[in-house]
PAKOLZA-686222 format. One record per residue: chain; x, y, z of N, C-alpha, C in turn. Coordinates in pm, whole numbers, m for minus. Atoms other than C-alpha are relative to their C-alpha. Example, Ala and Ser with C-alpha at 12.3 -4.5 7.8 and 13.67 -1.06 7.14 Angstrom:
% residues 2
+--------+--------+--------+--------+--------+--------+--------+--------+--------+--------+
! chaine !    n.x !    n.y !    n.z !   ca.x !   ca.y !   ca.z !    c.x !    c.y !    c.z !
+--------+--------+--------+--------+--------+--------+--------+--------+--------+--------+
!      A !     89 !   m119 !      0 !   1230 !   m450 !    780 !     90 !    120 !      0 !
!      A !    m82 !   m119 !     m6 !   1367 !   m106 !    714 !    m77 !    109 !     73 !
+--------+--------+--------+--------+--------+--------+--------+--------+--------+--------+
***
This chain:
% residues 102
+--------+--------+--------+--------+--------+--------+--------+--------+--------+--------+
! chaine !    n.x !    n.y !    n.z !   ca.x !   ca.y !   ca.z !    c.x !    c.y !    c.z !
+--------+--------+--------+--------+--------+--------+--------+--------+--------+--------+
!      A !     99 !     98 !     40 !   4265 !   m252 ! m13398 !   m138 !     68 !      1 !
!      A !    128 !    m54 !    m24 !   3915 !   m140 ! m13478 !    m87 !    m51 !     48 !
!      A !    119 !     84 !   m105 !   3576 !   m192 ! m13271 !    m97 !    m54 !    m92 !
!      A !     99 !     57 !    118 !   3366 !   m408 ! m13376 !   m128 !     49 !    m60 !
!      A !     98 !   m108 !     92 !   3119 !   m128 ! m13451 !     47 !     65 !   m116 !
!      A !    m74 !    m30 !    132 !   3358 !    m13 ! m13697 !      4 !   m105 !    m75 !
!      A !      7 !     78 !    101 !   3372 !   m333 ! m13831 !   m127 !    m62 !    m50 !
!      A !    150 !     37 !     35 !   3009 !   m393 ! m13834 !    m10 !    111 !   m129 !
!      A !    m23 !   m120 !    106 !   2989 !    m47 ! m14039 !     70 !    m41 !   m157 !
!      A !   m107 !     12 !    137 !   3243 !   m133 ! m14285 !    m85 !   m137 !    m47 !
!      A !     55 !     91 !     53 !   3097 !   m473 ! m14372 !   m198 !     12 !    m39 !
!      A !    121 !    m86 !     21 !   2705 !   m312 ! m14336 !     42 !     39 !   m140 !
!      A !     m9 !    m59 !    127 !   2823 !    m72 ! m14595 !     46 !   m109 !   m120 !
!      A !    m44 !     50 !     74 !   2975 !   m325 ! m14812 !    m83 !    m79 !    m76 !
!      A !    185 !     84 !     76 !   2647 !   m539 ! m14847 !    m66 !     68 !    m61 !
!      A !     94 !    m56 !     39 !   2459 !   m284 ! m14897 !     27 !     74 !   m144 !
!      A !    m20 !     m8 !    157 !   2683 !   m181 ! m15201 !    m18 !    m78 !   m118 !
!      A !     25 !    140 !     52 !   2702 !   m541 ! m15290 !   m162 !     25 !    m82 !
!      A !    191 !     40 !     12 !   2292 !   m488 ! m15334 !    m62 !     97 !    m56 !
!      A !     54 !   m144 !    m23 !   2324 !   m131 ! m15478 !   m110 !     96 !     24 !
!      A !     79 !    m59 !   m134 !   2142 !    m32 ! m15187 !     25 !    125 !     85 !
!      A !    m52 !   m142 !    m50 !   2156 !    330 ! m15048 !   m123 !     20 !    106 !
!      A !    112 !    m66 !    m68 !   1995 !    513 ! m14777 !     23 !    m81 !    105 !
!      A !     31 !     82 !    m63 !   1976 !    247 ! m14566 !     64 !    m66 !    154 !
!      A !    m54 !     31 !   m166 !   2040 !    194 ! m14184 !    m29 !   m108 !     40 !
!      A !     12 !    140 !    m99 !   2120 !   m152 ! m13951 !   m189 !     59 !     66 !
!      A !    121 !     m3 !    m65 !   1811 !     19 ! m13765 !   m112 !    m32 !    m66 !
!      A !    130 !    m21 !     89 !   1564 !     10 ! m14053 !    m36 !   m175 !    m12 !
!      A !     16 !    154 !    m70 !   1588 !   m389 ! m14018 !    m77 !    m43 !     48 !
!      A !     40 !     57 !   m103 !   1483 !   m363 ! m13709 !   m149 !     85 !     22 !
!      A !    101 !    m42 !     10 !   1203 !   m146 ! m13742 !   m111 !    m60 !    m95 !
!      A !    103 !     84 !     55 !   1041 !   m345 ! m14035 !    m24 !   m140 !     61 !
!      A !     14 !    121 !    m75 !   1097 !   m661 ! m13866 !   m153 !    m31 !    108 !
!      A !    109 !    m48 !    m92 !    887 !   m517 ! m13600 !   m177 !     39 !    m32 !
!      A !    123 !    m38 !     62 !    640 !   m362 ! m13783 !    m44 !   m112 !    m82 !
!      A !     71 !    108 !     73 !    544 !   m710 ! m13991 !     m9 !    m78 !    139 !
!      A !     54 !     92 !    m52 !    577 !   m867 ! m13706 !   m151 !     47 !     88 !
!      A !    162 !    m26 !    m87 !    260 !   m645 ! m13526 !   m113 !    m60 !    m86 !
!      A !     94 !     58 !     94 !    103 !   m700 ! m13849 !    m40 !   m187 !    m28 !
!      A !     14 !    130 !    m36 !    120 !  m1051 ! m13786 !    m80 !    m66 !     77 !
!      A !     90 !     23 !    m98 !    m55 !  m1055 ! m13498 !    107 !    m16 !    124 !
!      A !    m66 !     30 !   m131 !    196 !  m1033 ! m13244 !    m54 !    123 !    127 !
!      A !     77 !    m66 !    m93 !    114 !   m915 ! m12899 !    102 !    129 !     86 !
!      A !   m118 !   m112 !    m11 !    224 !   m556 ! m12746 !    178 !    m77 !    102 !
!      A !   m129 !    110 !   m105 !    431 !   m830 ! m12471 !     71 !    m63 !   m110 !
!      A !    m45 !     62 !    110 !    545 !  m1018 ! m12812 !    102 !     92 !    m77 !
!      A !    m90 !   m108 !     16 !    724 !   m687 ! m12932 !    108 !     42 !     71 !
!      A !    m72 !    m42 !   m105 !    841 !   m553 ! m12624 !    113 !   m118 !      0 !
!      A !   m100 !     57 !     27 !   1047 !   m848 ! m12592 !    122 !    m34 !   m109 !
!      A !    m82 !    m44 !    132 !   1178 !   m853 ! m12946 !     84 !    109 !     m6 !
!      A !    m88 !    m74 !    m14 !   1256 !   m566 ! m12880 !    103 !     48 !     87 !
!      A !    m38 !    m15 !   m109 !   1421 !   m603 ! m12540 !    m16 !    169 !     73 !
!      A !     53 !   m113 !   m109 !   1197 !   m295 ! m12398 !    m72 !    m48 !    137 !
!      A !     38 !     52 !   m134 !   1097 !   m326 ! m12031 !   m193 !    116 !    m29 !
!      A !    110 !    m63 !     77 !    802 !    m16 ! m12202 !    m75 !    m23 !    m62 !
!      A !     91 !     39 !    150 !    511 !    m36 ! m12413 !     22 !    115 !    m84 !
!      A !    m32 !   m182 !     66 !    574 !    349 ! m12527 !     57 !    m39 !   m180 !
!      A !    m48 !     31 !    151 !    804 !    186 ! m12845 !    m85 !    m81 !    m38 !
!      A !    120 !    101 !     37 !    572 !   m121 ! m12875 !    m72 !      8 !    m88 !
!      A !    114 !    m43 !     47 !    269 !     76 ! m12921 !     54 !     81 !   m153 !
!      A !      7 !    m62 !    181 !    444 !    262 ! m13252 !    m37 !   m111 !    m81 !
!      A !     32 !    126 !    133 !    457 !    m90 ! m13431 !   m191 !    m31 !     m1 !
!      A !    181 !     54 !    m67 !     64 !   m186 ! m13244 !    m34 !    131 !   m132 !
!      A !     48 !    m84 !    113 !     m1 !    130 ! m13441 !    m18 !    m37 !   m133 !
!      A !     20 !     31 !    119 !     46 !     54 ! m13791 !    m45 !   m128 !     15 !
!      A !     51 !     98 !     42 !    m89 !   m308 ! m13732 !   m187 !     68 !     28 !
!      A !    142 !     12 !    m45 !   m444 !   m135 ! m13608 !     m8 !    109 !   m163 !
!      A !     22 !    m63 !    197 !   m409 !     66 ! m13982 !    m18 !    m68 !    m94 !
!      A !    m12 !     76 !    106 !   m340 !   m248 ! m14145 !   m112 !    m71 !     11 !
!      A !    103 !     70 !     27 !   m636 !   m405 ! m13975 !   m118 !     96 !     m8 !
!      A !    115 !    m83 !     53 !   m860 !   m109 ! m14043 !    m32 !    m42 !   m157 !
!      A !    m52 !      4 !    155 !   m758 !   m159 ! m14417 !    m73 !   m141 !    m33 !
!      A !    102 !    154 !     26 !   m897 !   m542 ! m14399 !   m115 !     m7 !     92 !
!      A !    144 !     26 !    m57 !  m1195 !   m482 ! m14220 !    m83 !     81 !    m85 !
!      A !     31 !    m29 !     94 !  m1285 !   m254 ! m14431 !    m39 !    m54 !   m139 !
!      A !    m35 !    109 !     83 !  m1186 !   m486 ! m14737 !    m96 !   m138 !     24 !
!      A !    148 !    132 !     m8 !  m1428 !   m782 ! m14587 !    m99 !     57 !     25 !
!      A !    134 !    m66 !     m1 !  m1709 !   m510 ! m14549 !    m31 !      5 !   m146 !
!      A !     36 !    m17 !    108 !  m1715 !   m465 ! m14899 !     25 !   m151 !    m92 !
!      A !      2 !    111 !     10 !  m1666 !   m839 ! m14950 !   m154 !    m22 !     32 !
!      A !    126 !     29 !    m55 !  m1966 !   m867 ! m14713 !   m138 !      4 !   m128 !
!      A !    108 !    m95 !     98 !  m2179 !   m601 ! m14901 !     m4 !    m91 !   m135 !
!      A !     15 !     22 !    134 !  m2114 !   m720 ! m15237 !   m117 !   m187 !     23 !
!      A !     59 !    173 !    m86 !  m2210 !  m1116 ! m15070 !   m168 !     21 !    m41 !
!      A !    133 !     17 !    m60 !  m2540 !  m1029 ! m14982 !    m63 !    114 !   m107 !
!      A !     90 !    m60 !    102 !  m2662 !   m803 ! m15292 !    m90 !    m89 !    m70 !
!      A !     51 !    100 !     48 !  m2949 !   m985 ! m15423 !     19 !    m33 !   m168 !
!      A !    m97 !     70 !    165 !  m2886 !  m1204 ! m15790 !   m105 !     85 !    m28 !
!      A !     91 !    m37 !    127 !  m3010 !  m1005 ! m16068 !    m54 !   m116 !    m60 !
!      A !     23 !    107 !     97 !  m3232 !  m1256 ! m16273 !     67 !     18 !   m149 !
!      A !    m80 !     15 !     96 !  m3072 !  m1377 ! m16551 !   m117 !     27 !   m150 !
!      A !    151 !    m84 !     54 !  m3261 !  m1217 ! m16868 !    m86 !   m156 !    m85 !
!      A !     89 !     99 !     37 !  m3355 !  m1601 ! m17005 !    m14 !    m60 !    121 !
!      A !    100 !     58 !   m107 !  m3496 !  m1665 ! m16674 !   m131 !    120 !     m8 !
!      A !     91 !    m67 !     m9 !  m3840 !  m1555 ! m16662 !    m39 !    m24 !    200 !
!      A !     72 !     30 !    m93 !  m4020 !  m1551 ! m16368 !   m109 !    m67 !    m21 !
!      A !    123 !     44 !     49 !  m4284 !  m1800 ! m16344 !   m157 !     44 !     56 !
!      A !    135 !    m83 !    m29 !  m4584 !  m1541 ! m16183 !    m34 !    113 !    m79 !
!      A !     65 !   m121 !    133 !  m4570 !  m1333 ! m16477 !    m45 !    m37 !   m118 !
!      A !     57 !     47 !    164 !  m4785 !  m1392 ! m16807 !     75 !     37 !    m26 !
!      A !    m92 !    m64 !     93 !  m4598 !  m1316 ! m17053 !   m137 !     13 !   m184 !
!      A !    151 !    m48 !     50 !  m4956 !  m1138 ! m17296 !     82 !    102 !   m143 !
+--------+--------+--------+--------+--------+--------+--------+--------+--------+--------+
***
């Protein structure tokens, strides 16, 4: 009779043909899972459990790419900001009304 890691395997592979899907490991799952969920805002204690680590050591890889992703949008509302607060060009049939116009 086979273990049910063999039969996990065999049915794994079978989906993943089903989906012709290659490359692709049960672990990789569990690593994006992880990694959207830092990006989410979850906390390094919010991982760790997900991930049933008693460590932050794995944690902190996912914490990682969420402090990339929020570099990436802070960045992104700085140049939101910036653009915000450039003053309006006048529009060219607006005059100003302290200038003759001679």
């Amino acid at each position: 009779m086979p273990s049910s890691g063999a039969n996990f395997t065999r049915v794994w592979a079978a989906a993943l043909n089903k989906a012709k899907l290659g490359g692709f490991h049960f672990h990789d799952l569990r690593h994006t899972g992880n990694t959207l969920a830092a990006q989410s805002g979850a906390t390094l204690r919010d991982l760790m459990t997900r991930m049933g680590h008693s460590s932050t050591r794995a944690a902190l890889i996912y914490q990682h790419t969420a402090m990339e992703r929020d570099r990436a949008i802070a960045d992104a509302l700085g140049k939101l900001a910036e653009e915000a607060l450039k003053p309006e060009e006048p529009k060219p049939d607006e005059q100003d009304p302290n200038v003759t116009g001679t």
